[in-house]
LUMLUM-459210 format. One record per residue (C-alpha): residue number from 1; residue in three letters; x, y, z. Coordinates in nm, 2 decimals. Layout:
% residues N
<rec nr="NUM" rest="ALA" X="X" Y="Y" Z="Z"/>
...
END
This chain:
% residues 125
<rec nr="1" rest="UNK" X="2.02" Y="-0.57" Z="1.44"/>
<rec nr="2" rest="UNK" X="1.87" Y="-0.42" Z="1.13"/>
<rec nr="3" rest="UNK" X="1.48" Y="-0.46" Z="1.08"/>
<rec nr="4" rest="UNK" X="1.54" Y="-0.56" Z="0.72"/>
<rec nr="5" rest="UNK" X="1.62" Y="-0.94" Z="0.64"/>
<rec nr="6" rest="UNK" X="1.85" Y="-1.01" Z="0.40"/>
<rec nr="7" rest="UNK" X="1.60" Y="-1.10" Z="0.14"/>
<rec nr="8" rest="UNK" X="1.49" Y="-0.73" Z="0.17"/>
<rec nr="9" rest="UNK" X="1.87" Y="-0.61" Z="0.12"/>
<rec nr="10" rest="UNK" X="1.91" Y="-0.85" Z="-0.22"/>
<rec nr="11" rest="UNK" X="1.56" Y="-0.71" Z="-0.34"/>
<rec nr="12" rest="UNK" X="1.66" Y="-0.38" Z="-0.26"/>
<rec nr="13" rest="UNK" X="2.02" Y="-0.42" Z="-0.39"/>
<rec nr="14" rest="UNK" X="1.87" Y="-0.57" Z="-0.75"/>
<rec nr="15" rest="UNK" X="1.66" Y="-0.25" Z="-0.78"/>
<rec nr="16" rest="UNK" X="1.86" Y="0.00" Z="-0.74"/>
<rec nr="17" rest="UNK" X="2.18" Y="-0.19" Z="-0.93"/>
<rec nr="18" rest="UNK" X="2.06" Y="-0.06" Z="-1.22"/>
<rec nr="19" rest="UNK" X="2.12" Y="0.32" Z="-1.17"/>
<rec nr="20" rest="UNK" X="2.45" Y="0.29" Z="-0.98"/>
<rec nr="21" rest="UNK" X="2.78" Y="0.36" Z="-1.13"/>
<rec nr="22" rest="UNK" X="2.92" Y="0.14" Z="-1.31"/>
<rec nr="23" rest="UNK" X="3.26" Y="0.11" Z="-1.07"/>
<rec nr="24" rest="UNK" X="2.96" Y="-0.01" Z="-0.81"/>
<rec nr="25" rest="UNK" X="2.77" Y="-0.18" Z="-1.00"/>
<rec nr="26" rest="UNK" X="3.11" Y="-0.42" Z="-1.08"/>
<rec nr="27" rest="UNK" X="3.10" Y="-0.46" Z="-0.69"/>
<rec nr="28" rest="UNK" X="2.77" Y="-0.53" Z="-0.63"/>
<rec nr="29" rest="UNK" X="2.71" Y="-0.75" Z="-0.86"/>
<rec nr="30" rest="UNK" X="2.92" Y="-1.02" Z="-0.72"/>
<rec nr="31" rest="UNK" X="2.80" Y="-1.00" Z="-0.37"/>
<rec nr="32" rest="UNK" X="2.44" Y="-0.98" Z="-0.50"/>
<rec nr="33" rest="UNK" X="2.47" Y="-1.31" Z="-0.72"/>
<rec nr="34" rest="UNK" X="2.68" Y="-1.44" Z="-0.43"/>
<rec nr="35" rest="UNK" X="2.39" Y="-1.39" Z="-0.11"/>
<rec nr="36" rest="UNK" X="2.11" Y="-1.47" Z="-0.39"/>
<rec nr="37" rest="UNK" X="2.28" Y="-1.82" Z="-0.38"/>
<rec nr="38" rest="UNK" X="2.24" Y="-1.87" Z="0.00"/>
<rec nr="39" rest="UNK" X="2.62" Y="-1.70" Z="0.10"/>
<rec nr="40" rest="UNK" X="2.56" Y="-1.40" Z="0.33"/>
<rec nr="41" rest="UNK" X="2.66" Y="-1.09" Z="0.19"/>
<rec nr="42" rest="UNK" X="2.43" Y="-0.84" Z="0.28"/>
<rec nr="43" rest="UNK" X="2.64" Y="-0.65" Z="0.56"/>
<rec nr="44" rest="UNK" X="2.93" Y="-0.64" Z="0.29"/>
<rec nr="45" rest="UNK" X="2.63" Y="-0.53" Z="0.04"/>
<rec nr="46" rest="UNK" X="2.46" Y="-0.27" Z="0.33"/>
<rec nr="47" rest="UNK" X="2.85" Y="-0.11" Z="0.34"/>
<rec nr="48" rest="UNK" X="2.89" Y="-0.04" Z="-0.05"/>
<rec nr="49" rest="UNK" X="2.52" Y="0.11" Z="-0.06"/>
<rec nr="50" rest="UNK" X="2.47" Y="0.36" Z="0.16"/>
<rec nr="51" rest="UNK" X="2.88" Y="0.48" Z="0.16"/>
<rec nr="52" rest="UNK" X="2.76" Y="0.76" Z="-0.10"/>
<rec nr="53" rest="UNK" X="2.50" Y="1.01" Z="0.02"/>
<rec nr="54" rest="UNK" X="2.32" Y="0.97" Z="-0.34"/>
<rec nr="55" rest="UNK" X="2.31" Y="0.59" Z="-0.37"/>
<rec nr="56" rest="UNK" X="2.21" Y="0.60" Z="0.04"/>
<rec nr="57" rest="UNK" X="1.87" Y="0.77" Z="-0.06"/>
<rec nr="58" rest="UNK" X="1.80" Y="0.57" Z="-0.34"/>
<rec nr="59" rest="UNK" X="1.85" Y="0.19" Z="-0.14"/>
<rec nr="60" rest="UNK" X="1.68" Y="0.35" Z="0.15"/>
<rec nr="61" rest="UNK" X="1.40" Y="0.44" Z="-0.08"/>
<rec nr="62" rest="UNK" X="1.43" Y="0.05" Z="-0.26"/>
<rec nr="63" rest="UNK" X="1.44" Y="-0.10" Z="0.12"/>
<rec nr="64" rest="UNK" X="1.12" Y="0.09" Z="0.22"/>
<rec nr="65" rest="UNK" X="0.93" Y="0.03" Z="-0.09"/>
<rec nr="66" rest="UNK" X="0.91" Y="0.42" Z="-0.18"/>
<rec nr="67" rest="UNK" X="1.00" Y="0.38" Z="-0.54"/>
<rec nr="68" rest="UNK" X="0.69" Y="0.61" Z="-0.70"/>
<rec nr="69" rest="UNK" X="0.83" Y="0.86" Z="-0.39"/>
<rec nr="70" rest="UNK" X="1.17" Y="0.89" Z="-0.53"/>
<rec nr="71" rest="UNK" X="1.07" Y="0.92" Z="-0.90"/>
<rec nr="72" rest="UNK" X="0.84" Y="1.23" Z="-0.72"/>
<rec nr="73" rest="UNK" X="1.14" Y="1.37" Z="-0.50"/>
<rec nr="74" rest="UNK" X="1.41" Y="1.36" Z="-0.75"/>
<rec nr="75" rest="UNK" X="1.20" Y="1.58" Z="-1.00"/>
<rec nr="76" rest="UNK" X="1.16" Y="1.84" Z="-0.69"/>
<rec nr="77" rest="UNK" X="0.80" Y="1.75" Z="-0.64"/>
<rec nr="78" rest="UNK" X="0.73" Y="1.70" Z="-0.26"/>
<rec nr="79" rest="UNK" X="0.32" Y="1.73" Z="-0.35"/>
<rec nr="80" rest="UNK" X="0.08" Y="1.92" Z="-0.49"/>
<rec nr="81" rest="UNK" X="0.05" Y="2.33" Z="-0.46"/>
<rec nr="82" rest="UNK" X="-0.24" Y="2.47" Z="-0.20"/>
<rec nr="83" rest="UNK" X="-0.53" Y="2.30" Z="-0.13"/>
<rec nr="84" rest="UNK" X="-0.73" Y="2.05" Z="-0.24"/>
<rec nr="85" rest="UNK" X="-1.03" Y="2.15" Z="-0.49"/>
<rec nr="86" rest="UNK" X="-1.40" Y="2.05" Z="-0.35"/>
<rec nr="87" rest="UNK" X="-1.56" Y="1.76" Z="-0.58"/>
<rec nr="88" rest="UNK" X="-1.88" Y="1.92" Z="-0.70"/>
<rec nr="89" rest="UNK" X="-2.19" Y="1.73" Z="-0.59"/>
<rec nr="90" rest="UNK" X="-2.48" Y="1.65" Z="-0.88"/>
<rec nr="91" rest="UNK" X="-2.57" Y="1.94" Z="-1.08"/>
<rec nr="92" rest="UNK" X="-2.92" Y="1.97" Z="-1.16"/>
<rec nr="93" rest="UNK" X="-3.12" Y="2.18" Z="-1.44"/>
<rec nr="94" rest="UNK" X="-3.45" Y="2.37" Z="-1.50"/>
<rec nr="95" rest="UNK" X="-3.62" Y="2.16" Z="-1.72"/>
<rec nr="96" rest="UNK" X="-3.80" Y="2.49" Z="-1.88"/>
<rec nr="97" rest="UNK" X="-3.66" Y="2.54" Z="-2.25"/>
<rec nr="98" rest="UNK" X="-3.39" Y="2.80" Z="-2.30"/>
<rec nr="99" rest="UNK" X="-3.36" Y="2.80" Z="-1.94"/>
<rec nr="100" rest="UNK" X="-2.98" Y="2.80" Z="-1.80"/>
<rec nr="101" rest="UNK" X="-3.01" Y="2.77" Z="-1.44"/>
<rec nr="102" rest="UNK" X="-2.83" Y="2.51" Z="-1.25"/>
<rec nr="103" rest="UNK" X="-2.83" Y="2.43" Z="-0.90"/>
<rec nr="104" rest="UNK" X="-2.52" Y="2.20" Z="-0.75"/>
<rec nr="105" rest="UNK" X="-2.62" Y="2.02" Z="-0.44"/>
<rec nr="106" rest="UNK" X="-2.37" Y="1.96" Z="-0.15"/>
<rec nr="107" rest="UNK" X="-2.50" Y="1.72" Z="0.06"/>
<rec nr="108" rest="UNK" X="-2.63" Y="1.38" Z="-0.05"/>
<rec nr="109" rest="UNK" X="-3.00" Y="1.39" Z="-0.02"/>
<rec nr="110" rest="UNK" X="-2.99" Y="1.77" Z="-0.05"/>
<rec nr="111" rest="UNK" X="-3.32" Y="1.82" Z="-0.23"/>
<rec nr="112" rest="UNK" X="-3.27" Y="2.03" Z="-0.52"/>
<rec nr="113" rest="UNK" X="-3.59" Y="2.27" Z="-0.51"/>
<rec nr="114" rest="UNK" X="-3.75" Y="2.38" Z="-0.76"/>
<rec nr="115" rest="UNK" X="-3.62" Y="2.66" Z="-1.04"/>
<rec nr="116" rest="UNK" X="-3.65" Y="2.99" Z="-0.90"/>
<rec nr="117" rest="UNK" X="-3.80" Y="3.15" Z="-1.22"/>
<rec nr="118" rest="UNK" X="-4.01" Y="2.88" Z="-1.34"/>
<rec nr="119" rest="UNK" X="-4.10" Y="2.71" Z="-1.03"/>
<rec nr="120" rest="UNK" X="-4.03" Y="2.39" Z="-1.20"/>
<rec nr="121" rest="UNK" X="-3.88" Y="2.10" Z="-1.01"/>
<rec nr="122" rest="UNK" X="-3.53" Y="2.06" Z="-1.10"/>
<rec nr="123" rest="UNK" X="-3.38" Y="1.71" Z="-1.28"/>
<rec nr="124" rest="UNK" X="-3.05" Y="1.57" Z="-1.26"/>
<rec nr="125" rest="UNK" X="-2.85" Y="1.72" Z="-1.59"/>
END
């Protein structure tokens, strides 16, 4: 017994109907408007999409909800390169004129100090 109802096969079907061939699209269409109406046509619907390797992926992908996934996979993109950049924390700024240090915290509630050449507490840039 499959874990996807029907319903789930006719959704599925309708979303992918658009970027089959045409030769299966003529097939599907039938059957689709045929189990939308109440007939039960989804086995005969399950057989005609996943009998081509291409068209398998792309209803499995429908059934599963994975369509941002596909659009991602087809392009050859299975995620981004290395790792992950830190988010800086608040910078803050020596208040002195003409002054250019900075001072990034990394903990919240880090306290800033103070500027190392002016010995002026820092503010939030």
């Amino acid at each position: 017994m499959s874990k996807y109802t029907p319903t789930d096969i006719y959704r599925a079907a309708r979303q992918v109907l658009p970027d089959l061939p045409e030769a299966l699209q003529r097939q599907v269409e039938p059957l689709l408007a045929r189990g939308e109406a109440g007939q039960a046509t989804h086995t005969e619907l399950l057989r005609l999409l996943t009998a081509n390797e291409d068209t398998r992926r792309s209803f499995r992908h429908a059934l599963r909800g994975e369509e941002g996934l596909l659009v991602l996979q087809a392009k050859g993109l299975s995620g981004l390169p290395g790792p992950l950049p830190t988010t800086p924390g608040e910078v803050f700024v020596c208040p002195a004129p003409g002054c250019d240090y900075r001072y990034v915290i990394a903990e919240a509630g880090e306290d800033p100090g103070e500027c190392p050449t002016h010995q002026l507490p820092l503010e939030e840039e």
